[in-house]
N, C-alpha and C positions, 0 to 999 in steps of 0.2 A: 504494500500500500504506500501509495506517494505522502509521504513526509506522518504518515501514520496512521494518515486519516482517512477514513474511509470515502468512497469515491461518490457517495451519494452528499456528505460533509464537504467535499472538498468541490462539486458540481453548484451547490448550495452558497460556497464561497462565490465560488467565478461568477453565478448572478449575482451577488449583492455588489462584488467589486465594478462589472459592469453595469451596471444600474445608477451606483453611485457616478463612476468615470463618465455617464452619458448624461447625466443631471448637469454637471460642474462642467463641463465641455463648452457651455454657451449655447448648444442647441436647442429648441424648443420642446421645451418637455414635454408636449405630444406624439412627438418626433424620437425624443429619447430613448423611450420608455421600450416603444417597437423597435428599434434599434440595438438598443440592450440584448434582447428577447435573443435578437439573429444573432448576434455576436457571442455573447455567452452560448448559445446551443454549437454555435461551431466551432468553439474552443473545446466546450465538453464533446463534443464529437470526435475532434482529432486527437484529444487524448484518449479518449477510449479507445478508438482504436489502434491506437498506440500502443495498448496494454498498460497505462499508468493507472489508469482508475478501475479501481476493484469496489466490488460491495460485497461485503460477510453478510449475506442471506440468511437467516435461521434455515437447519434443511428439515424439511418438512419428511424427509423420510427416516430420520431417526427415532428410536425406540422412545428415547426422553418427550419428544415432541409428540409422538402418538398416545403416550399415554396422559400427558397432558390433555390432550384430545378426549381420552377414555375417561377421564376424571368430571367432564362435564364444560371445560371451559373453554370457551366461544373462541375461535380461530382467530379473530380481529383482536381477540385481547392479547393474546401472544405476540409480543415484542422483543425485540433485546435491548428496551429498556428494563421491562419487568420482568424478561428471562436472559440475563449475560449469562448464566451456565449451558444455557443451549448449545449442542453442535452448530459450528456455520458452516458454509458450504462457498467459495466465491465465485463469481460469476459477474461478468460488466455489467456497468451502469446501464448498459444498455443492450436487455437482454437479445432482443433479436434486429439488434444492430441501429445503426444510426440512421441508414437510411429509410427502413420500417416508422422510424419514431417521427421522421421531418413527412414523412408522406402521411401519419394520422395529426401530427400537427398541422398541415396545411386543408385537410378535408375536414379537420376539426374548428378550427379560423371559422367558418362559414358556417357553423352551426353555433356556436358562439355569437355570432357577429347576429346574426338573425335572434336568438334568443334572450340574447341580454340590449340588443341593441334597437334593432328595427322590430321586433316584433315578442312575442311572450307576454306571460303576466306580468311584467313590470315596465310596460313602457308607459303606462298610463304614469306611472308616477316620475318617469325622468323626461315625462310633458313640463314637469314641474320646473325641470332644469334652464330651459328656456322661458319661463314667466319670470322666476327670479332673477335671470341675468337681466332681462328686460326691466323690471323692477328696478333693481339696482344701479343700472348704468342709464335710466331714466334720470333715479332721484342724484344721480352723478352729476348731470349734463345741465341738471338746474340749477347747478351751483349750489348745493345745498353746502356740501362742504368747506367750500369758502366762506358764508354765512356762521355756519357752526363753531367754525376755528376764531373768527372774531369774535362773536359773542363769548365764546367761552374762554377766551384769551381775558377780556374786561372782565370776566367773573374769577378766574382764578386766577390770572397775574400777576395781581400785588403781594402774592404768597411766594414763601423760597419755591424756587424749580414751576412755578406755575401755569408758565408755558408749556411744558413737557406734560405736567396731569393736563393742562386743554390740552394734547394732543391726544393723550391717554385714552379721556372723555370723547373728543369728536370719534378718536381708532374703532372706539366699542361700538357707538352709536352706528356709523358707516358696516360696524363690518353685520351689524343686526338688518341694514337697507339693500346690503349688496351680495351679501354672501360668498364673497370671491377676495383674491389679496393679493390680484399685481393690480388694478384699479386703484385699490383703495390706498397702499404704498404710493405707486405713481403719485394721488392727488395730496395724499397727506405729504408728500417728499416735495413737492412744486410749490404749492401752499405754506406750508410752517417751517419749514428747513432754511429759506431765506430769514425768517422774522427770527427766527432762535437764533441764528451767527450772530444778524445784525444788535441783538442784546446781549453777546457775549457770552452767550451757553456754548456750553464746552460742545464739537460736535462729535465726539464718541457718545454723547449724554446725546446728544439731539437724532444723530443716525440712528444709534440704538432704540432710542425710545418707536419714532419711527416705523423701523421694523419691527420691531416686538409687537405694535399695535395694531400696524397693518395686518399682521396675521391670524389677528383675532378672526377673520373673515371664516376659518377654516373649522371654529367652533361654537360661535355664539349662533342658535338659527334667526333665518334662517340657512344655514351654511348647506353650499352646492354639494360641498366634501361628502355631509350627514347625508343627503338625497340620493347621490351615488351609493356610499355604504349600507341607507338601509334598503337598496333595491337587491343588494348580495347580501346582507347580513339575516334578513330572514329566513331565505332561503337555507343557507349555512348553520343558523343556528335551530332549524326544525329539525333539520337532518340529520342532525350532530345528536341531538334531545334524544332522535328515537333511536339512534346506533348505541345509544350511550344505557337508553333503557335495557335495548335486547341485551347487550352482553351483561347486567346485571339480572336478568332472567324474567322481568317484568315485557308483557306484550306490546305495551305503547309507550310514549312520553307523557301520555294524559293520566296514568294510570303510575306512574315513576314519579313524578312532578307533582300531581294533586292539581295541575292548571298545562292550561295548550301551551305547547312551545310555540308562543310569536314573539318576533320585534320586529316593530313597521318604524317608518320613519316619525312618526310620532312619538315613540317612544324614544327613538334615538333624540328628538331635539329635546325632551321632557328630562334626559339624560344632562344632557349640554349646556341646558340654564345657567344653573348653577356652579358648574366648573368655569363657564364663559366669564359669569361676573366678579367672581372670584379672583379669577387671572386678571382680568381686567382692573381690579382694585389692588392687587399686588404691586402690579407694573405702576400703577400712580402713588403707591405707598413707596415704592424703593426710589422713583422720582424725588418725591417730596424728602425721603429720608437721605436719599444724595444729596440737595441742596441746602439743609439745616448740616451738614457735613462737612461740605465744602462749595461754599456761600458763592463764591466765588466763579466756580462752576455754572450755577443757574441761579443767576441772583434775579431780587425778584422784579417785575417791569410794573414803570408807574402808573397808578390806578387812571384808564378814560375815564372822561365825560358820557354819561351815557344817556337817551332820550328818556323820557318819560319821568313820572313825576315822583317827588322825593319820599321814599316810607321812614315814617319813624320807628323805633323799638317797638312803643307800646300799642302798634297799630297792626307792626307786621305778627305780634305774639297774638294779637285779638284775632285777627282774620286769616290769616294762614296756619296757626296754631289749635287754638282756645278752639274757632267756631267750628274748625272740619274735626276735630277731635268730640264735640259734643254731635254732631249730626252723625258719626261713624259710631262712637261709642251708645248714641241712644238706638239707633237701627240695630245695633247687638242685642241690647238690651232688652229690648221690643221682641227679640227674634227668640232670645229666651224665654221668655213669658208666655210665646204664644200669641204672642199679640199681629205679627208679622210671620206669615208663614204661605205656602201653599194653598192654591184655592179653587185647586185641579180636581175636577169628579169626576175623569172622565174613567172608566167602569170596562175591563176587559168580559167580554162575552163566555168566555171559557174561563172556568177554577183552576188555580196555583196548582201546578203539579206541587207532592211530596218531595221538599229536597231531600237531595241524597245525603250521605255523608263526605265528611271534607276529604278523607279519602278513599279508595277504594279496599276495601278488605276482603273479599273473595279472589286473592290471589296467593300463586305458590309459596313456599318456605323458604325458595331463593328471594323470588320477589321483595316478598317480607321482609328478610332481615335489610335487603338495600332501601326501603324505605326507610325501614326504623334507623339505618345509618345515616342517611341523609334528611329527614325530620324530626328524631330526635321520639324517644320511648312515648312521652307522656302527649305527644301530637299521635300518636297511630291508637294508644288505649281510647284518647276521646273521638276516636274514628270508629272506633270497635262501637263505643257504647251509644255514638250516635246511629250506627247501624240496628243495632239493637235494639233499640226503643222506634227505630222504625219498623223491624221484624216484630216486635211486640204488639205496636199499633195494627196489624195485617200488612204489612208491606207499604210497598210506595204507590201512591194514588194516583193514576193518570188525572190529566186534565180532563174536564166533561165541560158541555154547555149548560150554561144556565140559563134557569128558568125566571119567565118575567117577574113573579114575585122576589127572587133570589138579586137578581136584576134591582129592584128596585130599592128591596133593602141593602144592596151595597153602596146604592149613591146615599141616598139618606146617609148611611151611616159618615159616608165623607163628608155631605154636607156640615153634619153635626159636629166633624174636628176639623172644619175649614179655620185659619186664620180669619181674625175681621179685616185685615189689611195684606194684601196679594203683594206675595214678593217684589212681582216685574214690577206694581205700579210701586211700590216702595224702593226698590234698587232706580227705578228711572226718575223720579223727582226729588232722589237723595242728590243722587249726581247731577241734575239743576239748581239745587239747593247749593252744592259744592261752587257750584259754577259762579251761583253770582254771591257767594261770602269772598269767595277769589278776586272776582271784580272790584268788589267792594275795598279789598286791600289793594289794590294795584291801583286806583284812585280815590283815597280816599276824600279828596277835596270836590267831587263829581256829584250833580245832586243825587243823593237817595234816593229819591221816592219811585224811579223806575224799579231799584233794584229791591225795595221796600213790597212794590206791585209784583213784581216774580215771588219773592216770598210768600206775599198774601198767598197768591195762587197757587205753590207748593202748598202750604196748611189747607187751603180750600180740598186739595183733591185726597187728601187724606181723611178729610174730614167725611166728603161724597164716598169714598170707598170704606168707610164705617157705615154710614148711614143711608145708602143708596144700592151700591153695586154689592152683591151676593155671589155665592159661589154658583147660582142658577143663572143671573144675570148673562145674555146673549154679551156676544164680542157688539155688534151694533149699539144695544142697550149703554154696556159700558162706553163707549165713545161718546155717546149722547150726553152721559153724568159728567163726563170728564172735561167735556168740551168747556168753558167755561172758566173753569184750572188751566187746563192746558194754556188757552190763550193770552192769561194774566202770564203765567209763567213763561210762554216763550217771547211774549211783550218783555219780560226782564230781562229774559235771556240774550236778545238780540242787544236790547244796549249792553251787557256784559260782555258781549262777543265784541261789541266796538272797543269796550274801555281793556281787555284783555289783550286786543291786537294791536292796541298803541305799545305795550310792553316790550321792547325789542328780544328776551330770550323766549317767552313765548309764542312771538310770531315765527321764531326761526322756527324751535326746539318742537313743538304743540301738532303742528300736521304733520310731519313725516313719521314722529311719535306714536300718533292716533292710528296713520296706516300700521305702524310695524305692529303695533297691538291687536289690531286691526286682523291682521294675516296671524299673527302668532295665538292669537288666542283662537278665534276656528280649528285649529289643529290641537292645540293641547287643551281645548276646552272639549273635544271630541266631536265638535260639531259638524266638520268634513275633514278630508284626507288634505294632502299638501295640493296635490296638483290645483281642483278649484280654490286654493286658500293665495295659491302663488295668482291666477287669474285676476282674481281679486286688488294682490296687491301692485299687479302688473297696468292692472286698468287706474287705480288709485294713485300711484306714480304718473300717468300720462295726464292725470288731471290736475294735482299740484304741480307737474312743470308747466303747463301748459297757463294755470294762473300767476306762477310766476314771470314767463315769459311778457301774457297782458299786463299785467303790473308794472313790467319795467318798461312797456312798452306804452305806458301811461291809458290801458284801457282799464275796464272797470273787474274783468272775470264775471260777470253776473252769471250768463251760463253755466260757467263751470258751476260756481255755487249751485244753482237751481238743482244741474246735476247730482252733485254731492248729496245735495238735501232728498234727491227724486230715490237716490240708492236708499237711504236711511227709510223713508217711507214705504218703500218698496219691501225692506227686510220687514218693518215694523208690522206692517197690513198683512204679509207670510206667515209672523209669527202668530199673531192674535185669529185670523180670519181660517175656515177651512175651503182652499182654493180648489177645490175638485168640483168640476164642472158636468162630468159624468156621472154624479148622483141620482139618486131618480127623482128625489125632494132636495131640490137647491132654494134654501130661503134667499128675497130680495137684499137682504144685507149682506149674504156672502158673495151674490150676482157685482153687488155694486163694491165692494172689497175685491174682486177682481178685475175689474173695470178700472180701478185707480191701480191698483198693482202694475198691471198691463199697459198701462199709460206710465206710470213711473218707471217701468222698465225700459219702454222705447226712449223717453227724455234720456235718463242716461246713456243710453248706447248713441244718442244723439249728441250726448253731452263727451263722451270718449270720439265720438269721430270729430266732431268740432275741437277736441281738444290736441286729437292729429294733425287738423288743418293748420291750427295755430301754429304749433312745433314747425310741421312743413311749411308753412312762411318765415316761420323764422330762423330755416337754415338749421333745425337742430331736429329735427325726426331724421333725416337720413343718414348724419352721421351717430345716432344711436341705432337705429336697424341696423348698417353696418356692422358695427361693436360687437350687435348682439350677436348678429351670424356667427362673428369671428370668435367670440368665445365660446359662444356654443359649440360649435363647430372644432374646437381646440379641446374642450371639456369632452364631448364622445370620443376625440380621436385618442386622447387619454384613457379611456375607455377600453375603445377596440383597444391598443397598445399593454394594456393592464391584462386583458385573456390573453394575446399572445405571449407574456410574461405567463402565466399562470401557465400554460398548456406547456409551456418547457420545462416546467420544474414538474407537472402532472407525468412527460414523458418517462423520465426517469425513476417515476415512481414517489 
């Protein structure tokens, strides 16, 4: 064996050493990567056939290894990790030759390429791939980033190293908009690289910072990286679950596990949060703790002048403080009591089946003990005993239909533990409530009495949804009580939307914000999958660049707003109304709940094409469809390049 190492170690070298040499070479790591692939296979080729590279094979025809066999355990488990006393046997890397291996890697390329690529179960979700870059290199092209890095330059400036946490701060922000990290490098590196010299930040402190934050792009979602990974990773990890089951002697992973083996890409970014923001507060803490360090290095830049108008201590503690912490703490409050709850009766036609127990227990003695090893004694007895009180009770109860009486006592019974006040209408005029105590602090010298009148109207619709609206109450009905409330309150709300957007960090910070929450929460809220979630924020990017663009172009955006507002009523009338129009009893309120949906829906799409048109006058739609091809285009061939890598190291075993 060459230098001692077995030839499958030593095969496993030559790809990482090519792989690495083809990254650092300068060529385009799409380009790389499949490059690699050929080179490292034909190195390992000509040494196999050289005779340098051997593999010690366990021999499957010795007595040791048969009785192994005899003893009950699984052929897959037999390794010479967990059997070095095994006979080996050697035999090339490459059993029946090199040329056998490049002709099923070339017929295997193509099945590959089709299955993870252009077509399989997972292309729907690396649809996603291109809505994100679109997204991203939208909210790119509006200058968002330019915006972001000055205002948060005025906010933490005047602190040691406080240019480097704004760069810190815009890195996290961009890489949560873009998902990618030669864009966001490139704009943080053209943008803040120049202001940090010209302050006398050290530039080992200012590159570094830099990069470090640019590459947030590859974990904070929604990151391209995560959408690739988990278009393989579930796959990989089901497969793995039940190989993992059978050789412990359990029949499935459902049945080994106590739950399905999945991870979708929801999972992976639900994964990612929190490591993202973490890293991201690191990188601004070792900033900040380098310039209390060495002062000198990134000293700190004197405080702007900035628009809008002056808060005091005791006004910004009233109103940003004191009053979101009394509206958030009494909605708990409220929510414990009872008082704030659920006011859902809608009543499934068929009975709960019997659950089962948490785990399975009608399995073998192998089974068994690898459960009890892997959930631990006192989890498998309360599996035993939940089974048993359901054998006690006659078994497990299928579901049945219910009958109209059975029917009626189940709404009643809801009815009778309804909240008096309904979540959504409580989560939704909390957060108008929020909105204009905000306002309120952002001028306080502005008159009241608008923001006093949204108030009113938040109590008013509380006060209606106690005293008015029931958990029988129609979606129609309730709109009718609410109407009233609503108008006082979005009467406030509208002058709090003016006196909020005089605010310069708000106007930046507040919509790209609301989209990233916007896209991030449909996914980890479980609402939909990434692809329509990435749509979403791909169309919502085309509409704040597009009001940007009129802004600077001194027109009004009205449009786009209308739009904006057409999407929100559009969700709103989804939520509340039942849009099926194929019923055979369609009440007039849910006729005319689709009729405005339907109409909201065109405005928008009217409002994203108009919002094209703008971009296209203004010279800046086609140099972002460009981009987007180009990365997209650079991301699959990453891709393809990734299974030809994989199939070479698959050849050899």
């Amino acid at each position: 064996m060459l230098f001692g190492l077995d030839g499958v170690e030593i095969g496993l070298i030559i790809i990482f050493l090519s792989l690495f040499g083809g990254i650092l070479s300068g060529f385009p790591v799409a380009f790389a990567i499949g490059g690699s692939a050929v080179i490292s296979f034909a190195i390992i080729a000509g040494l196999d056939s050289a005779g340098y590279l051997v593999h010690q094979a366990i021999d499957t025809s010795s007595d040791a290894y048969n009785a192994l066999i005899s003893s009950g355990i699984h052929s897959d488990k037999i390794s010479i990790f967990r059997n070095p006393d095994l006979p080996r046997v050697a035999q090339p890397v490459f059993e029946r030759g090199w040329e056998h291996a490049m002709n099923t890697n070339i017929s295997f390329i193509v099945n590959r390429m089709n299955e993870r690529v252009l077509a399989g179960a997972s292309i729907e979700t690396l649809l996603a791939v291109l809505m994100f870059v679109l997204m991203g290199i939208t909210l790119e092209r509006s200058k968002i980033a330019n915006d972001l890095l000055t205002t948060m330059a005025r906010v933490f400036g005047p602190l040691p190293g406080g240019l480097a946490v704004s760069v810190v701060v815009v890195g996290a922000f961009l890489a949560a908009s873009t998902g990618i990290v030669g864009a966001t490098v490139v704009t943080m590196g053209l943008l803040s690289l120049p202001t940090m010299l010209r302050h006398n930040y050290s530039p080992e402190l200012a590159t570094g910072v830099i990069a470090a934050s640019g590459t947030l792009g590859q974990i904070i979602p929604p990151s391209i990286v995560i959408v690739l990974l988990g278009t393989l990773a579930g796959d990989l990890y089901s497969a793995a679950q039940e190989q993992r089951a059978q050789l412990v002697g359990c029949s499935d992973a459902l049945t080994y596990l106590g739950e399905a083996a999945v991870v979708s890409v929801g999972t992976l970014f639900q994964a990612a949060i929190l490591p993202g923001i973490m890293l991201a507060f690191l990188y601004g803490l070792y900033a900040f703790g380098y310039a209390l360090v060495k002062p000198d290095k990134a000293p700190p830049v004197p405080a702007m002048e900035g628009k809008g108008e002056k808060i005091g201590r005791n006004g910004a503690l009233t109103w940003f403080l004191l009053a979101p912490a009394v509206l958030i703490g009494g909605m708990f409050v409220m929510g414990s009591f009872g008082v704030v709850g659920s006011q859902a009766i809608l009543v499934d036609s068929y009975s709960d089946a019997t659950e089962s127990s948490s785990l399975r227990t009608n399995v073998s003695e192998q089974c068994q003990a690898a459960i009890i090893e892997l959930h631990g004694q006192e989890k498998w007895d309360a599996a035993v005993a939940q089974q048993a009180a359901i054998d006690a009770a006659g078994g497990a109860q299928e579901s049945h239909k219910l009958t109209e009486e059975e029917l009626v006592a189940a709404t009643d019974a809801k009815v009778a533990a309804a909240a008096p006040i309904g979540s959504g209408i409580a989560i939704f005029f909390t957060f108008m409530a929020l909105t204009l105590v905000f306002a309120r602090g952002i001028a306080p010298s502005a008159d009241p009495r608008p923001i006093l009148i949204g108030l009113a109207g938040v109590a008013l619709a509380f006060i209606a949804d106690i005293a008015l609206i029931t958990p029988l109450s129609t979606p129609g009905m309730t709109t009718i009580y609410l109407l009233v409330p609503a108008l006082l309150t979005f009467y406030g709300v509208y002058h709090a939307a003016i006196r909020l957007g005089k605010n310069e960090l708000l106007a930046v910070v507040f919509p790209p914000l609301v989209l990233i929450v916007a896209v991030l929460g449909s996914i980890l809220g479980g609402i939909t999958n990434p692809t329509p979630a990435a749509a979403l924020g791909a169309g919502g990017a085309i509409l704040l660049a597009a009001y940007r663009k009129l802004q600077d172009e001194g027109g009004t955006g009205k449009i786009i707003l209308m739009a904006t507002f057409a999407i929100v009523v559009m969700i709103l009338v989804g939520v509340n109304f039942d849009l099926r129009m194929n019923r055979s009893d369609v009440p007039f309120e849910d006729i005319l709940a689709f009729i405005i949906a339907k109409g909201a829906y065109l405005f928008a799409m009217f409002g994203i094409l108009y919002g094209c048109v703008v971009l296209y006058r203004g010279a800046v739609l086609t140099p972002i469809v460009r981009e987007t091809a180009k990365v997209t285009s650079m991301v699959f061939t990453i891709l393809i390049g990734s299974q030809l890598l994989n199939l070479v190291v698959i050849s050899f075993g």
